[in-house]
C-alpha positions as CSV (number, residue, x, y, z in Angstrom):
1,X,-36.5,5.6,13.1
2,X,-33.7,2.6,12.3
3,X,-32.6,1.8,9.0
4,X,-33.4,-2.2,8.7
5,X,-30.1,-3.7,8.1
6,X,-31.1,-4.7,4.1
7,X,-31.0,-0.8,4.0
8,X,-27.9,-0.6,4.9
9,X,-26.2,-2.9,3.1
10,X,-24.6,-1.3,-0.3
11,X,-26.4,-2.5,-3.4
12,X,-24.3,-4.6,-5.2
13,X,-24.7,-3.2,-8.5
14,X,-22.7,-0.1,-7.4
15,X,-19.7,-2.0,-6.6
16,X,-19.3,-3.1,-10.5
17,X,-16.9,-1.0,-11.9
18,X,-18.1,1.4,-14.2
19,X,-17.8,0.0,-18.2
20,X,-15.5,2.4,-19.6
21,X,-12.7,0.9,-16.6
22,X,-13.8,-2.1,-17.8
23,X,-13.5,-1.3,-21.2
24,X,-9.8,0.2,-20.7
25,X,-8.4,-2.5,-18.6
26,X,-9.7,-5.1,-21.8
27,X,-8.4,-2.5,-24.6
28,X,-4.8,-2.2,-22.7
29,X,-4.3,-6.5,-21.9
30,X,-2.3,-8.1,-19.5
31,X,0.7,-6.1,-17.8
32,X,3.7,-5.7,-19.5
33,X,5.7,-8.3,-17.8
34,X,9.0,-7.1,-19.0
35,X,8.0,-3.5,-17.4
36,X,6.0,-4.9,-14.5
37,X,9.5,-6.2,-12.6
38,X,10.4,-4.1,-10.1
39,X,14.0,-3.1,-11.0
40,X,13.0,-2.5,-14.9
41,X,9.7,-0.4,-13.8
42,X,12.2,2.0,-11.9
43,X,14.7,1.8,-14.7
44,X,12.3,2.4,-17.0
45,X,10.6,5.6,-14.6
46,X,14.2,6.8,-14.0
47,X,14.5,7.5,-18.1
48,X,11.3,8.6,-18.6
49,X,12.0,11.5,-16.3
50,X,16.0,11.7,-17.5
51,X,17.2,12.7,-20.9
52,X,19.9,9.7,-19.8
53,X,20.9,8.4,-17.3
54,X,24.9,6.0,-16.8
55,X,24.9,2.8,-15.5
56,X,26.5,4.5,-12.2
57,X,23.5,6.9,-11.7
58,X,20.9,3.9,-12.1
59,X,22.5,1.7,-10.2
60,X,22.5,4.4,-7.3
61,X,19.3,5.7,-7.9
62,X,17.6,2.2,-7.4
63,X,20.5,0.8,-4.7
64,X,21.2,-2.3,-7.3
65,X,24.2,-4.4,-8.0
66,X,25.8,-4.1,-10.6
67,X,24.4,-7.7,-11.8
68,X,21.2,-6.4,-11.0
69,X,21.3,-3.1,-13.2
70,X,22.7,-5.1,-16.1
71,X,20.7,-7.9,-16.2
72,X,17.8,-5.9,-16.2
73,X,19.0,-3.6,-18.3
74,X,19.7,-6.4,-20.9
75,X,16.5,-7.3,-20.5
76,X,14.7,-4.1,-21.6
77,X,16.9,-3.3,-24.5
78,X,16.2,-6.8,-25.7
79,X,12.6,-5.8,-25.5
80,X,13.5,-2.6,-27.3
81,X,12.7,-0.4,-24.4
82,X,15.6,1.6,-24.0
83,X,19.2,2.0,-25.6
84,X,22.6,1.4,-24.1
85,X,25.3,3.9,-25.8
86,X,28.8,2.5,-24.5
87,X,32.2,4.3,-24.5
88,X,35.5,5.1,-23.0
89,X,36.4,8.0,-20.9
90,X,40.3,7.7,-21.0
91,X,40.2,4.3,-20.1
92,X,37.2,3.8,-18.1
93,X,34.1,2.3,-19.4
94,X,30.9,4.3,-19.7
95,X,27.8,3.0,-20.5
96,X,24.4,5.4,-20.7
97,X,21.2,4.9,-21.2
98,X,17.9,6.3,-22.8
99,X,14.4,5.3,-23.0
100,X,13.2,4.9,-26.7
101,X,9.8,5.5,-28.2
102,X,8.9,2.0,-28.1
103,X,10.1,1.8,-24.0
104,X,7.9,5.2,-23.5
105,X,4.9,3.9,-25.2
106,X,4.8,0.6,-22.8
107,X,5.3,2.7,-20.0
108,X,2.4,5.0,-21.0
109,X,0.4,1.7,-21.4
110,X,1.4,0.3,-18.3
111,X,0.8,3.7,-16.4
112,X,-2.9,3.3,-17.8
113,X,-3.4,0.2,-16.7
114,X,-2.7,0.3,-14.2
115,X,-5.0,3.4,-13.4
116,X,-7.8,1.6,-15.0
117,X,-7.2,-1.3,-12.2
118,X,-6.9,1.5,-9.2
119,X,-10.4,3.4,-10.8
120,X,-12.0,-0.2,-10.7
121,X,-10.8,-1.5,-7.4
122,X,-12.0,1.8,-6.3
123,X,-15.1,1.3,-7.4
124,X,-14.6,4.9,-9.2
């Protein structure tokens, strides 16, 4: 016997996400827009899996200018997300870098985020 097409058809109710998504998406806010830019996510993700990392290393890692890596850069330790530690080896400039506590927390946060809005749009 055929299913009638109402039958088919999902029940809308079960494409509501479930309340604790909901609940986490609310509790966590908007996305951290100083983390959400492309560059400063992977800078950011680059740390968190690196002690430290120098400007050289970064700036291959993500195939960035050098612009690029220091504006963005600038950007996150303005937001206190990571450190710069500058210095001199003989006479050529060094500059590393290191995620701080703060820069780890928003990148937890983020991360949870945006899980919460993968479980959701998966109706999960």
């Amino acid at each position: 016997m055929a299913e009638s097409s109402a039958a088919r058809q999902p029940d809308p109710q079960s494409r509501r996400p479930r309340p604790s998504a909901e609940r986490t998406i609310a509790r966590s806010g908007q996305l951290d827009a100083v983390i959400h830019e492309r560059a400063r996510l992977g800078i950011v993700s680059a740390l968190a899996a690196n002690e430290r990392l120098s400007f050289v290393e970064l700036k291959s890692l993500l195939d960035a200018t050098d612009g690029n890596i220091s504006a963005h850069a600038r950007k996150l330790e303005d937001a206190g997300y990571i450190k710069a530690h500058k210095r001199f080896e003989g006479r050529v400039p060094r500059t590393e870098y290191e995620l701080t506590p703060a820069g780890r927390e928003a990148l937890e946060r983020y991360v949870e985020h945006m899980e919460a809005l993968i479980r959701v749009a998966r109706g999960g």
